[in-house]
Backbone as CSV, one residue per row, in Angstrom:
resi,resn,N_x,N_y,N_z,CA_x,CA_y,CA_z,C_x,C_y,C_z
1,UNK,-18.488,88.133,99.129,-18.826,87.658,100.460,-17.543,87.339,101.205
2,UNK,-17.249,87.763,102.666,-16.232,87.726,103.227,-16.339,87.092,104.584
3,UNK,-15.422,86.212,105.015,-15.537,85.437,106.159,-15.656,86.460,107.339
4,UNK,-16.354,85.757,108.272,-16.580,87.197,109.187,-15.083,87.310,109.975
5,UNK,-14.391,86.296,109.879,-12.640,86.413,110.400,-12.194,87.332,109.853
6,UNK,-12.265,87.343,108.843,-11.493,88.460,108.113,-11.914,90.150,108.653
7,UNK,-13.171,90.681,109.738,-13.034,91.363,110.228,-12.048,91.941,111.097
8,UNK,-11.112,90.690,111.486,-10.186,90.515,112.343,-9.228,91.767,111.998
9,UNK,-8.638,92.616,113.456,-7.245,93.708,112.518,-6.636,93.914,111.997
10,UNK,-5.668,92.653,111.864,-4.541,92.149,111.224,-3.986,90.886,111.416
11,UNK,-2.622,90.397,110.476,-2.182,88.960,110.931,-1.870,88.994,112.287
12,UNK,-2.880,87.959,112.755,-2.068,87.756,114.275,-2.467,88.444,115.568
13,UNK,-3.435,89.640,114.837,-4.022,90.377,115.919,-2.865,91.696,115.783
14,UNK,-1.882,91.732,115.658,-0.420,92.231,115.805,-1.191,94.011,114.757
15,UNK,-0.627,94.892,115.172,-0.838,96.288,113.963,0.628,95.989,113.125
16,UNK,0.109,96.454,111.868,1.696,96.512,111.120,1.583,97.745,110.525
17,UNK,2.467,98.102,109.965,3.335,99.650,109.416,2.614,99.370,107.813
18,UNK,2.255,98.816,107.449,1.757,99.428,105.846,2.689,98.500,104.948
19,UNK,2.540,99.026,103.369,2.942,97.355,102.537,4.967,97.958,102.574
20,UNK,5.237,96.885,102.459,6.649,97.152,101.867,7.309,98.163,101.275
21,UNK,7.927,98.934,101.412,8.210,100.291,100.041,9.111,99.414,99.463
22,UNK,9.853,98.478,99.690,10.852,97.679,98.788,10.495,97.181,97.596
23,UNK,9.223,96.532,97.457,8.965,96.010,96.280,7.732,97.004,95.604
24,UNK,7.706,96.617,94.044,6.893,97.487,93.509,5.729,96.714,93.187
25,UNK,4.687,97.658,93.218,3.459,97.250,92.960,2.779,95.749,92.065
26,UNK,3.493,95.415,90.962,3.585,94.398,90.364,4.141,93.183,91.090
27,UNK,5.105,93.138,91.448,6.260,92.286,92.111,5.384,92.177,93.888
28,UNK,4.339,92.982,94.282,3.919,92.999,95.583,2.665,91.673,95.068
29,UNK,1.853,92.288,94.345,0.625,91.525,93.535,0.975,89.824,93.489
30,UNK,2.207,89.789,92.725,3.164,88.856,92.521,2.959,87.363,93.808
31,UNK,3.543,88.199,94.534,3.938,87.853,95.823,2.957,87.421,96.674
32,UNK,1.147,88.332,96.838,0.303,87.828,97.256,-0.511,86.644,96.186
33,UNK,-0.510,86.243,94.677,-0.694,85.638,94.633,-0.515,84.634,95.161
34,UNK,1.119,84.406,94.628,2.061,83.194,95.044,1.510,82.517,96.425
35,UNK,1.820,83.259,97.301,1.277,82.929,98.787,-0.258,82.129,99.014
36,UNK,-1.114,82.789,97.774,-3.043,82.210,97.936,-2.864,81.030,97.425
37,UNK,-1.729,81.162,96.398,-1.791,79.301,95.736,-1.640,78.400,96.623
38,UNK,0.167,78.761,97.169,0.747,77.924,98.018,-0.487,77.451,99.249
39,UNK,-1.260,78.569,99.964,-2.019,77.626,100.919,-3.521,77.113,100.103
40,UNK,-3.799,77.588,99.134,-4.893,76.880,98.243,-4.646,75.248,98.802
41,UNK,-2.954,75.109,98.223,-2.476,73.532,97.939,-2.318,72.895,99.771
42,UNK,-2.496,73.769,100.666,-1.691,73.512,102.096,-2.924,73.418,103.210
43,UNK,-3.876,74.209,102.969,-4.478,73.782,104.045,-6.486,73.880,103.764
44,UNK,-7.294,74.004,104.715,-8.751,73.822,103.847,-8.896,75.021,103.532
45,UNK,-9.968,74.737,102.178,-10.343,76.228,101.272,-10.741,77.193,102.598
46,UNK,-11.397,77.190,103.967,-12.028,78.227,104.841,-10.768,78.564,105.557
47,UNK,-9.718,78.305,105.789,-8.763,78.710,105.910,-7.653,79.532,105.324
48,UNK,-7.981,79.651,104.068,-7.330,80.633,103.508,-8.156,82.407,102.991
49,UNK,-8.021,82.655,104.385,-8.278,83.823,104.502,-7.709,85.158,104.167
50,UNK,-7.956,86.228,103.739,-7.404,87.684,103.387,-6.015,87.783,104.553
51,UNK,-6.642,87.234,105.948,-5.370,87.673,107.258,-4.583,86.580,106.930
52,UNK,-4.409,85.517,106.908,-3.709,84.161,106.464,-3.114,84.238,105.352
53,UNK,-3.227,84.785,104.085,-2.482,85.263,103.003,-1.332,86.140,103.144
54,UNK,-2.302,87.541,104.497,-1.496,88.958,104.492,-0.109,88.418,105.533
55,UNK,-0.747,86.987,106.684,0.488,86.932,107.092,1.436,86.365,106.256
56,UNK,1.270,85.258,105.807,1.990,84.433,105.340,2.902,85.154,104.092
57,UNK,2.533,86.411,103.623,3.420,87.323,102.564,3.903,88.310,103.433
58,UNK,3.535,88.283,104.672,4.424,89.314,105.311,4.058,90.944,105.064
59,UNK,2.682,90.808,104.741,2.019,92.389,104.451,1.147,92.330,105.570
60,UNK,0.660,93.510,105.367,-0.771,93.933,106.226,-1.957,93.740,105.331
61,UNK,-3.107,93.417,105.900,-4.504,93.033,105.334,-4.720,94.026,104.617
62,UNK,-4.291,95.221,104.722,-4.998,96.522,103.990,-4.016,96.262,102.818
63,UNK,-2.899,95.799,102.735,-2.179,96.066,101.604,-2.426,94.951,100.706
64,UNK,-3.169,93.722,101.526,-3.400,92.850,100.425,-5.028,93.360,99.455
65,UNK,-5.935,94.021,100.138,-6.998,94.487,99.576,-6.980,95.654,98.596
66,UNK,-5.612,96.925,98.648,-5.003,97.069,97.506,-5.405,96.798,96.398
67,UNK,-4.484,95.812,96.380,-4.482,95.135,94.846,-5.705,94.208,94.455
68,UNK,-6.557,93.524,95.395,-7.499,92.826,95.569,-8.925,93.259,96.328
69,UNK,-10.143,93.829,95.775,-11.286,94.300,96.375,-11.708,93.241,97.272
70,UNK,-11.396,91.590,96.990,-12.485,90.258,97.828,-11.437,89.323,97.663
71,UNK,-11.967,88.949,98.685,-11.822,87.263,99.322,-11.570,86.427,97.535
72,UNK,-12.966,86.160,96.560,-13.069,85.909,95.714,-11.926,86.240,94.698
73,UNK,-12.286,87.366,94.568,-11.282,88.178,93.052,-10.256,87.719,93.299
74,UNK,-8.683,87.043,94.545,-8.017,87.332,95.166,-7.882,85.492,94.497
75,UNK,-8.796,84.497,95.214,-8.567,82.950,94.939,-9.053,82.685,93.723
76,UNK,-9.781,83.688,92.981,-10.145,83.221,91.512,-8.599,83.448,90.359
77,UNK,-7.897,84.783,90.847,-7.230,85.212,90.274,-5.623,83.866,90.330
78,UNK,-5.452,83.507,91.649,-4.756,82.463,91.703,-5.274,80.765,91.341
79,UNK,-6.389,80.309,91.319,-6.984,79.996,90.768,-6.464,79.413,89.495
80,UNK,-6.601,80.613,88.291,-6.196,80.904,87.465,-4.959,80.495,87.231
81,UNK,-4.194,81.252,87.903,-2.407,81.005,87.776,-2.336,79.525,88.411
82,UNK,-2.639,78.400,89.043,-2.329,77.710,89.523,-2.897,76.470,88.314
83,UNK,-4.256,76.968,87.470,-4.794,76.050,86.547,-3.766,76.335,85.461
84,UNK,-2.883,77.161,84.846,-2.491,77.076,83.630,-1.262,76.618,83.766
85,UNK,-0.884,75.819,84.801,0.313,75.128,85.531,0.016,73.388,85.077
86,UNK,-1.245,73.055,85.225,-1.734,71.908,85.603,-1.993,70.755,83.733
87,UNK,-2.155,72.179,83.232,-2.690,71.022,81.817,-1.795,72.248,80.350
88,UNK,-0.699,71.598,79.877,0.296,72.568,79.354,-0.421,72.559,77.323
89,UNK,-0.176,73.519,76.965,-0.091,73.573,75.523,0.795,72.392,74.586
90,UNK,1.223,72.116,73.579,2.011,71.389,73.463,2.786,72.683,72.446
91,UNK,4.232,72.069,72.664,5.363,73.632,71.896,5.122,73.107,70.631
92,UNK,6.010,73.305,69.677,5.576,73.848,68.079,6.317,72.232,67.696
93,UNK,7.514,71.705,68.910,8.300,70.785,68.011,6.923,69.180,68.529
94,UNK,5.772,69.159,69.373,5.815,68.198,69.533,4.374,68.320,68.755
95,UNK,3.632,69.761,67.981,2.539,69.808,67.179,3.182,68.544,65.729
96,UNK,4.542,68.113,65.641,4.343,67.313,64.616,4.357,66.282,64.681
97,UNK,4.078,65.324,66.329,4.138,64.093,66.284,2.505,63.826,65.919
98,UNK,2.300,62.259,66.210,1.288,60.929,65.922,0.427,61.811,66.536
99,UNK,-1.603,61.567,66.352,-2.374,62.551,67.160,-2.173,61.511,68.252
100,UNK,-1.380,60.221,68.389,-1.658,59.407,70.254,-0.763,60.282,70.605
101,UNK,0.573,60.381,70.068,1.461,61.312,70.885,1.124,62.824,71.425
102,UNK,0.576,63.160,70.266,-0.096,64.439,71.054,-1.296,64.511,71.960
103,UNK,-1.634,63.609,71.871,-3.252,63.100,72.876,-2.653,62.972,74.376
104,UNK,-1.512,61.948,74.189,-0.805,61.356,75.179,0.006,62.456,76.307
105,UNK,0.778,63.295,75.491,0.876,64.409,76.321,-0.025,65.647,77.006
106,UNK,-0.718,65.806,76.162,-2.271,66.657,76.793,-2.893,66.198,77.762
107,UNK,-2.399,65.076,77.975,-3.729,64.302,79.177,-2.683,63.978,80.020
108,UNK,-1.626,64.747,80.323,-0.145,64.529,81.531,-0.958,65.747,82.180
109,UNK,-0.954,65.030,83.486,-1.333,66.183,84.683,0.028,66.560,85.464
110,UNK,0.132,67.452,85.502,0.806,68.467,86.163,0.848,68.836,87.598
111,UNK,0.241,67.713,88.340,-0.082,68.220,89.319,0.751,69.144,90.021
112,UNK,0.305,70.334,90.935,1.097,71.111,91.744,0.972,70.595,93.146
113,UNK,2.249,71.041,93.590,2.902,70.219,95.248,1.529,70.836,96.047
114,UNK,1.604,69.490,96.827,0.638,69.861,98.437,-0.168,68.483,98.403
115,UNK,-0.748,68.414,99.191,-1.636,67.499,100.047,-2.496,67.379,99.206
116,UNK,-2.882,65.754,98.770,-3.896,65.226,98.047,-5.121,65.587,98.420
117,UNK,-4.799,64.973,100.187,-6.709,64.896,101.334,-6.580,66.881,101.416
118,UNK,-6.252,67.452,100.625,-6.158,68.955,100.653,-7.068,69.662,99.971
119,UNK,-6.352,68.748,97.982,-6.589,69.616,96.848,-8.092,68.923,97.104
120,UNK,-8.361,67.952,97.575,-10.063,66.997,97.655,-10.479,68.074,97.922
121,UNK,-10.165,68.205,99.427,-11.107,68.904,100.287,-11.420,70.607,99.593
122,UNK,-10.564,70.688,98.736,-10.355,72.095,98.715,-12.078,72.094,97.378
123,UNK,-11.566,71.179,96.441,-12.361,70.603,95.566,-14.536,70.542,96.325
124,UNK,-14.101,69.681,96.976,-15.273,69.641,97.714,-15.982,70.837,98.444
125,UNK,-14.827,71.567,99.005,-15.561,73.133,99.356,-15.858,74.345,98.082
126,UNK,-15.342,74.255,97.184,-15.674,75.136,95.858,-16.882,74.287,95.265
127,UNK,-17.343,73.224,95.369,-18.839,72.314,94.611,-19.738,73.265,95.921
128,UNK,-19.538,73.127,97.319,-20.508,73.298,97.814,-21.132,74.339,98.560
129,UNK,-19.813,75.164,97.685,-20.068,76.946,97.956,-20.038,77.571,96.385
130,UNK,-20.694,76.596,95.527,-20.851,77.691,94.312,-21.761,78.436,94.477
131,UNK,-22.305,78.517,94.961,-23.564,79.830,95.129,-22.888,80.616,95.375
132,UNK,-22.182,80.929,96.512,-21.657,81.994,97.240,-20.557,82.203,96.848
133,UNK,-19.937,81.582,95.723,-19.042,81.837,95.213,-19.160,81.469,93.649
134,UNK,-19.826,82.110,92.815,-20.122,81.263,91.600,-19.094,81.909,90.288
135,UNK,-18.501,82.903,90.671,-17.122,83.339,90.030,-15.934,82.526,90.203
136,UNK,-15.799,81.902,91.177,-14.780,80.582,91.537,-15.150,79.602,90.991
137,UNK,-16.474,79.130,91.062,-16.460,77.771,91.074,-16.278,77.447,89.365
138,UNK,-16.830,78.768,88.996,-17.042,78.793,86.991,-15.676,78.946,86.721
139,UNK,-14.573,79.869,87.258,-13.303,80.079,86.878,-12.633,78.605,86.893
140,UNK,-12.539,77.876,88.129,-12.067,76.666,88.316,-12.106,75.508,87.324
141,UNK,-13.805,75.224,86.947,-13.888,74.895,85.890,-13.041,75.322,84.439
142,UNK,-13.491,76.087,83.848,-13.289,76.856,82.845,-11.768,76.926,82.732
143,UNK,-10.947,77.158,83.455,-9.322,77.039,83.382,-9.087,75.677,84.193
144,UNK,-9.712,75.068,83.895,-9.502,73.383,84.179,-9.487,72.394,83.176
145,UNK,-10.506,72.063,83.312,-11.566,71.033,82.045,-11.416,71.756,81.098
146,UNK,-12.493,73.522,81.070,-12.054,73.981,79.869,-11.100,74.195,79.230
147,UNK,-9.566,74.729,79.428,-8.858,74.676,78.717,-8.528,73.521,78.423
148,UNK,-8.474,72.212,78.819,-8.074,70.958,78.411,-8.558,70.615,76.981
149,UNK,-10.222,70.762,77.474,-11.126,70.397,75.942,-10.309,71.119,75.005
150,UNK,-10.517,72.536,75.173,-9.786,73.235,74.354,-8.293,72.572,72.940
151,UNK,-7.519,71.984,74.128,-6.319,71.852,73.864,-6.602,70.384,72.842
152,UNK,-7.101,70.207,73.507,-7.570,68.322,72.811,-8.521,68.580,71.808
153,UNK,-9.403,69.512,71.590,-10.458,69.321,70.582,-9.687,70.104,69.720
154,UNK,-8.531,70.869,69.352,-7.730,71.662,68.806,-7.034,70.348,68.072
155,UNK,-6.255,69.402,68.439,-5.436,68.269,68.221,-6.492,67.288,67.076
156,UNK,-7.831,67.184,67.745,-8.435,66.371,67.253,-8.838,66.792,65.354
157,UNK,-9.006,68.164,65.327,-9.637,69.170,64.440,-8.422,68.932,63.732
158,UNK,-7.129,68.692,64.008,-6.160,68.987,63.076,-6.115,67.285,62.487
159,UNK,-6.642,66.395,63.111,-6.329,65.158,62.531,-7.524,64.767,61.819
160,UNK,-8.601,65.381,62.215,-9.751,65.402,60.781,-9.685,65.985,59.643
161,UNK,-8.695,67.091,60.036,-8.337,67.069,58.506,-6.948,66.796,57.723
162,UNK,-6.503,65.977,58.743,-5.369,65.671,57.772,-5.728,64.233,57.640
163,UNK,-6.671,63.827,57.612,-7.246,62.496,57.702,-6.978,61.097,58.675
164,UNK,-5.986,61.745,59.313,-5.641,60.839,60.424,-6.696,59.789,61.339
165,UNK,-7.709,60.573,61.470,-8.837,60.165,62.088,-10.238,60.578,61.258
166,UNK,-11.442,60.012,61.159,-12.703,60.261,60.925,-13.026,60.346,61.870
167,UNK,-13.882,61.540,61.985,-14.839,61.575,62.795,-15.684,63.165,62.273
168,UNK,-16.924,62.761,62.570,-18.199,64.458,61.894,-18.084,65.599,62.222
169,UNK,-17.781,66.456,61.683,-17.527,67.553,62.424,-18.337,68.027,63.453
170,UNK,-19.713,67.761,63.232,-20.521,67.990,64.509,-20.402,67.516,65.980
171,UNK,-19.518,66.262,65.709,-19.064,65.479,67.451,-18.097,65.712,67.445
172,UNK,-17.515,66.628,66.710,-15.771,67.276,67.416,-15.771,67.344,69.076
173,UNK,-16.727,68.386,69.474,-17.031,68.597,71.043,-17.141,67.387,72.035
174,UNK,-18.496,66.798,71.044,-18.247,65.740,72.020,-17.050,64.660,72.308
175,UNK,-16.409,64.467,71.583,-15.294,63.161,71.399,-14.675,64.473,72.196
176,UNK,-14.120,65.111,72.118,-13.091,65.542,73.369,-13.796,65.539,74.657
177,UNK,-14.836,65.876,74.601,-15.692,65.757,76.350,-15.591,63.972,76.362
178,UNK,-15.685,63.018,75.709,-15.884,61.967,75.853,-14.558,60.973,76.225
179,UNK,-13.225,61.609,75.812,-11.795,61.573,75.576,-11.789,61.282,77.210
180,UNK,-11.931,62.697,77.140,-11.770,63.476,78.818,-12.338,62.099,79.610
181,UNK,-13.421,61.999,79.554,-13.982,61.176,80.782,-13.314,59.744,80.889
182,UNK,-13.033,59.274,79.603,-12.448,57.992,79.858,-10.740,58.299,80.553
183,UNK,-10.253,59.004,79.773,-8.429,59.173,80.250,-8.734,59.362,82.219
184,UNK,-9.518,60.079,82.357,-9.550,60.408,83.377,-10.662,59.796,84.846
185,UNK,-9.804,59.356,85.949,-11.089,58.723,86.811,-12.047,59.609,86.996
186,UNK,-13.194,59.233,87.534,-14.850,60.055,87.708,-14.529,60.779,89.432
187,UNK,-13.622,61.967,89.600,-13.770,62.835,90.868,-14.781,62.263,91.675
188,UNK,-16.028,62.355,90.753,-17.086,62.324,92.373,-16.954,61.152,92.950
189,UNK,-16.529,59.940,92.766,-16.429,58.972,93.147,-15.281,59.449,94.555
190,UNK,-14.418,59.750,93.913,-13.649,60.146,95.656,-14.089,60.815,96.425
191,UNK,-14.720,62.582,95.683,-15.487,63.269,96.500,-16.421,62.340,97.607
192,UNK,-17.072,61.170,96.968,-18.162,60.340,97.822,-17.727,59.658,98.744
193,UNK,-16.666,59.015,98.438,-16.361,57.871,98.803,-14.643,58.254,99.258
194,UNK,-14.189,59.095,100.778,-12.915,60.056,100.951,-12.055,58.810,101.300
195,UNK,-12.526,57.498,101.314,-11.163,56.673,101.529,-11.131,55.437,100.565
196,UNK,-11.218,55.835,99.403,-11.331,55.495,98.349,-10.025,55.434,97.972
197,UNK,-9.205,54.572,97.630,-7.761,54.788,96.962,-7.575,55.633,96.062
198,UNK,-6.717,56.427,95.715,-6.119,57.301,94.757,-5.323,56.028,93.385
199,UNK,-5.323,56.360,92.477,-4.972,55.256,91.233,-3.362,56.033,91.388
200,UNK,-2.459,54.813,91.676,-1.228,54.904,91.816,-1.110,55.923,90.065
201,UNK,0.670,56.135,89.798,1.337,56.756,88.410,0.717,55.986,87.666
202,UNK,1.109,54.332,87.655,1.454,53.676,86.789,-0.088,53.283,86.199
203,UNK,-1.119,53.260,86.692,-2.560,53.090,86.471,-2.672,54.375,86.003
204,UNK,-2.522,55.241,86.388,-2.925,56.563,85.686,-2.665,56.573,84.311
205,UNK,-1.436,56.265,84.199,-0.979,56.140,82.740,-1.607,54.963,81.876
206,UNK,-1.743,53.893,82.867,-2.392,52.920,81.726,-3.558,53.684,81.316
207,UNK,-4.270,53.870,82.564,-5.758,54.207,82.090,-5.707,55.112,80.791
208,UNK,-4.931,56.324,81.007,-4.840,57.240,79.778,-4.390,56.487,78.524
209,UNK,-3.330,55.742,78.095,-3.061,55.713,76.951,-3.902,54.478,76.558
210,UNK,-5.067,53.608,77.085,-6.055,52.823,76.944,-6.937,53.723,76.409
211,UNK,-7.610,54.780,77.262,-8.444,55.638,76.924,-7.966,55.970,75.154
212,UNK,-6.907,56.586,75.098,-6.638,56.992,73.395,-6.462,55.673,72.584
213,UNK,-6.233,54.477,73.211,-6.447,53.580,71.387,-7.621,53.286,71.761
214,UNK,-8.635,53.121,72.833,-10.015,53.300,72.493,-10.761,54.405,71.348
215,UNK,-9.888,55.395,72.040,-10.159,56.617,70.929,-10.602,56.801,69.743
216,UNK,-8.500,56.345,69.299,-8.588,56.191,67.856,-8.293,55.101,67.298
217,UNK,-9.445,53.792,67.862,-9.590,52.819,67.093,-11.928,53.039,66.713
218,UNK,-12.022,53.817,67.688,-13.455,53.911,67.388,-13.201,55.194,66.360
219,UNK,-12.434,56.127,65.954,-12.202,57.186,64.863,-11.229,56.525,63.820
220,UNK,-10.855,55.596,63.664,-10.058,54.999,62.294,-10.492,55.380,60.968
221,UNK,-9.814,55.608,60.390,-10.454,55.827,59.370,-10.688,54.488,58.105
């Protein structure tokens, strides 16, 4: 589904000459991602349009559809690249600390630069266009939350069996979905409520490393 703007000729109204011959096909792709993130983070989700991308990379609309059939395929794909920025793996030297230390770093957000009243709003328009967009709204998720669980129920699995922690193997899932909710404030509450304070660094962090000796004082063994 495509904004009916995007019928529009080109950036600006302006005709342009066709994509770059300078850069190559990869390195062009490249380039229109980069650009969908940057205004993902800059201005509202209905504003970042196919012509608003093509200007802002300095192509023509036809050359951004190229590489990209939709509107969708185009913000899911950055999307993507912008979520595996946000919540990191841990490298091989810090798989041998304490599971708080490794808990503790998994639950460091990453945030990427731009406007808070942005990433909300941007947030709030992907909840209330999942219909019409239900490849976004599942991607968003899924390279969000999901990889997080992922990363954390991975950590947790390794300390059940090295006995670090008890807990059944059957609530593996849940204790990381349950992890999650405490380390982290409840979104919809801001979604609801848009002048709601944001929890300064230093609360963020309490909250998180509270959340883990809640953790693993209810998994002690």
């Amino acid at each position: 589904m495509e904004n009916p703007e995007e019928e529009k000729a080109d950036c600006c109204g302006k005709a342009r000459r066709g994509r770059p011959q300078q850069m190559d096909p990869s390195a062009r792709e490249a380039a229109i991602l980069e650009v969908a993130a940057q205004l993902l983070m800059e201005v509202p989700f209905d504003d970042v349009t196919m012509v608003a991308i093509a200007c802002r990379a300095g192509m023509s609309k036809r050359t951004v559809y190229e590489h990209f059939k939709s509107r969708e395929e185009l913000l899911v794909r950055s999307i993507v690249d912008i979520s595996r920025t946000i919540f990191l793996p841990l490298n091989s030297e810090d798989t041998q600390r304490s599971l708080r230390d490794r808990l503790s770093l998994l639950l460091r957000i990453n945030a990427p630069p731009g406007c808070e009243a942005h990433k909300l709003e941007f947030l709030r328009s992907i909840i209330a266009k999942a219909q019409a967009y239900p490849v976004l709204a599942q991607q968003l998720h899924a390279n969000g939350r999901g990889v997080l669980i992922g990363f954390v129920r991975t950590e947790i699995e390794r300390a059940m069996e090295s006995g670090e922690i008890v807990l059944a193997p059957a609530n593996l899932e849940m204790a990381a979905e349950m992890l999650l909710d405490m380390a982290f404030e409840n979104t919809l509450t801001r979604l609801l409520h848009p002048g709601f304070q944001r929890q300064d660094d230093a609360e963020v962090e309490r909250r998180r490393e509270f959340a883990i000796t809640v953790f693993l004082r209810g998994c002690a063994p």
